[in-house]
N, C-alpha and C positions, 0 to 999 in steps of 0.2 A: 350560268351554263344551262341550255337546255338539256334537259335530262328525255325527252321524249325525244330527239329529232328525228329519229328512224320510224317511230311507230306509229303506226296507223290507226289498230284498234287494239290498244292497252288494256289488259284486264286482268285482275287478280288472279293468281294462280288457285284452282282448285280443284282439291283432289277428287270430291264426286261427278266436279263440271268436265275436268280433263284428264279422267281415271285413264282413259288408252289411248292418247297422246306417245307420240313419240317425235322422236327431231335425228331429222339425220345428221349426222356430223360429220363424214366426209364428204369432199368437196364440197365444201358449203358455197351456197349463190352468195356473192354479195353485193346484186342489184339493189339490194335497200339503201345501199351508201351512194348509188352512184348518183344523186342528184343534188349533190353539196358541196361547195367547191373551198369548206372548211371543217374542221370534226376537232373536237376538244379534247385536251390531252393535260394526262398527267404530270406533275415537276417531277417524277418518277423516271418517266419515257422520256425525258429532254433528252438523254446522252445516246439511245438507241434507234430516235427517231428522227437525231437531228443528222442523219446519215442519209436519208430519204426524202427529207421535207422541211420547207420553210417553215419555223416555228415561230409564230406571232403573237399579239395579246391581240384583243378584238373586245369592244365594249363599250358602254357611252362614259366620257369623262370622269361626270359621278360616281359610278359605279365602282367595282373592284372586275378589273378587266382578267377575262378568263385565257388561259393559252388554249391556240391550236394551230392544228401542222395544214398549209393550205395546201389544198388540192386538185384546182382547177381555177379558170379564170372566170369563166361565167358563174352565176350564181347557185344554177341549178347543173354543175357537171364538173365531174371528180373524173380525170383521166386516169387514177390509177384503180378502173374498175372498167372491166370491157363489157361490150357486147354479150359476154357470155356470160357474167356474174365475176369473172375470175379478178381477183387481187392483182395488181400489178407488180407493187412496188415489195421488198423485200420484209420489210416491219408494216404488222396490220395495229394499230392504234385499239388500245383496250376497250375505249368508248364503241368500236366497232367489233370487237372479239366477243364482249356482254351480251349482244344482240342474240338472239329476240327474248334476252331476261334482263328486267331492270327492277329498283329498287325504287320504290317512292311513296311518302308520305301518305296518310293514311288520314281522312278525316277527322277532326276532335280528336287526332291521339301525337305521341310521338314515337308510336312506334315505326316499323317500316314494313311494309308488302313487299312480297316477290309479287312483279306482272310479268307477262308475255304479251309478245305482239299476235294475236294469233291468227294475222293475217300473213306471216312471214310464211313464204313457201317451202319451205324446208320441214312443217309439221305434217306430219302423217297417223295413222293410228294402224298402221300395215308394217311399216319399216323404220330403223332406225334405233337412236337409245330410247327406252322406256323413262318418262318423266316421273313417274310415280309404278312400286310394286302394285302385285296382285294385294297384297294387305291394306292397300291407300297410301304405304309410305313413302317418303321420298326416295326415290334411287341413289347408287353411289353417285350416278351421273351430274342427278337434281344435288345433291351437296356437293360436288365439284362445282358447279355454278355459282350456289347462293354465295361460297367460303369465296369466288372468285367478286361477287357482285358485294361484298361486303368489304373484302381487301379496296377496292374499288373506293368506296364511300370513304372508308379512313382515307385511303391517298385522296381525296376529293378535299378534304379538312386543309391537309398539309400543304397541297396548293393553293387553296386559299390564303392560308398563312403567307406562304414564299412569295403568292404576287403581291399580299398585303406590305412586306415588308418592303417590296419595289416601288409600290407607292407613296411608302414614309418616307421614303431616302430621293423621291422624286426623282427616279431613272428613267420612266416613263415616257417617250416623246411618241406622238402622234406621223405617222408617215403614210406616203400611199407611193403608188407602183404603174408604172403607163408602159403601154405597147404604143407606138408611134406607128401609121404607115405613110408612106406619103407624104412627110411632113406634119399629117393629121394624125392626132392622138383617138387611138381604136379603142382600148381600153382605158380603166383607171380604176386601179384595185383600193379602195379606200377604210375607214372606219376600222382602222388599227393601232397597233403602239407596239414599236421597238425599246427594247435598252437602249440609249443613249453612252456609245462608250466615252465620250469626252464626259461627263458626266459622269463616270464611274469611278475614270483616272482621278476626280477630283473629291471624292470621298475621304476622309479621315484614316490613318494606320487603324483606328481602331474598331471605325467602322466594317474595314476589309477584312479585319481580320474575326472580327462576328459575323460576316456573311462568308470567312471559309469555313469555321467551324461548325454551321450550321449545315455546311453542306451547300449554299448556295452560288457560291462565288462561280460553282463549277455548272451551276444548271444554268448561268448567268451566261456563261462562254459557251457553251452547247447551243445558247439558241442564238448566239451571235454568229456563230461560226455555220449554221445551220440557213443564214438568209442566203449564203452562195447558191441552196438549192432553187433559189425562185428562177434564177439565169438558169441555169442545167435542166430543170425538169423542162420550162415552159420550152424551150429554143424550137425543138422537136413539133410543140403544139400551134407555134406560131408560122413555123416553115409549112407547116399540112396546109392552114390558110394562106400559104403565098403572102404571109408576112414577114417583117423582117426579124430577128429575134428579140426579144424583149430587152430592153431600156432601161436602168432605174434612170431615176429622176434625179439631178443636180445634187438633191440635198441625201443622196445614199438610200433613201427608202429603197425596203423591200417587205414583199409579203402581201395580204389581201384578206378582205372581209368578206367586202359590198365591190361590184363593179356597178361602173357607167358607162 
């Protein structure tokens, strides 16, 4: 998972460097997201966000493939973020709600840093929550964040986990996603992976029954039932171009990385 995608100029939170900092918090802009047409999500938010958005893995083969809810067809454009900064869709994804605080590794240690983007427009030192008191210390605000940018990290673990276990039981299949016009294929959303339900149907009683217990059976159907969104949201974005509505392809794909 990129842990940076939004930030531009990441830098250590500090209290002499940004003693009168403050961050507005309402109506927040959220033009930082709108150039990604996927954002990573937690096995936490499958049931809330598979309401809103196609939930996908996305990752190379090797790898241990990360979820997220996609957002656009192009690469650099998330329709559910306007012209104005405003959020579209009903559920904003955590990965995007942390913003402009993020958690990340720290040279030669294992500890962790609070950064800020402190290029995000929403920092002021006039208006807003105050990031740190008159004392240097952190606000109630600044520990609402860290305790939210830390919940954050552990769900980060237990995802890892749950896709890990998607990949021992090899549920994983590789799919992509096309807009056709004309007969000519306009798009091709690629460089993803679905649950394979016929592949799940053929799991063991006792397999299933340690991926309900663990809670996964259910994030498992969440993001199945969650691919409908790829027809529903795009139809609207395809009709604006005098396209026709989006397509899957023969073999059921849905969902998107990478276009072509």
């Amino acid at each position: 998972m990129n842990q940076l995608l939004f930030y531009q100029k990441p830098e250590p939170l500090n209290a002499a460097r940004h003693r009168d900092l403050r961050l507005t918090a309402e109506n927040p802009n959220f033009s930082f997201a709108a150039s990604t047409n996927s954002i990573p999500l937690m096995a936490v938010e499958f049931p809330r966000a598979a309401l809103d958005f196609p939930i996908v893995f996305a990752g190379a083969p090797e790898s241990i493939q990360s979820p997220a809810v996609i957002v656009g067809l192009k690469n650099t454009e998330n329709i559910f973020v306007d012209a104005d900064g405003r959020w579209l869709a009903s559920y904003i994804p955590a990965f995007v709600r942390r913003y402009p605080f993020v958690l990340a590794e720290q040279p030669n240690s294992k500890e962790l840093a609070v950064m800020i983007d402190v290029a995000y427009s929403g920092f002021s030192t006039e208006h807003g929550q105050r990031i740190f008191t008159e004392k240097d210390e952190p606000s109630d605000f600044l520990r609402t964040a860290i305790n939210f940018l830390r919940d954050f990290h552990d769900q980060s673990q237990r995802t890892r986990e749950f896709v890990q276990e998607l990949k021992n039981l090899d549920l994983l299949v590789p799919r992509q996603f096309q807009i056709a016009q004309q007969g000519k294929t306009v798009f091709t959303l690629r460089d993803f992976y679905v649950v394979d339900e016929s592949l799940l149907g053929k799991l063991s009683d006792m397999q299933l029954i340690s991926l309900g217990r663990r809670g996964y059976l259910m994030l498992i159907y969440a993001h199945l039932f969650s691919l409908a969104n790829m027809q529903k949201n795009f139809a609207k974005w395809a009709e604006s171009l005098k396209t026709p509505a989006p397509q899957s392809p023969a073999d059921g794909g849905n969902g998107a990385a990478k276009s072509t």
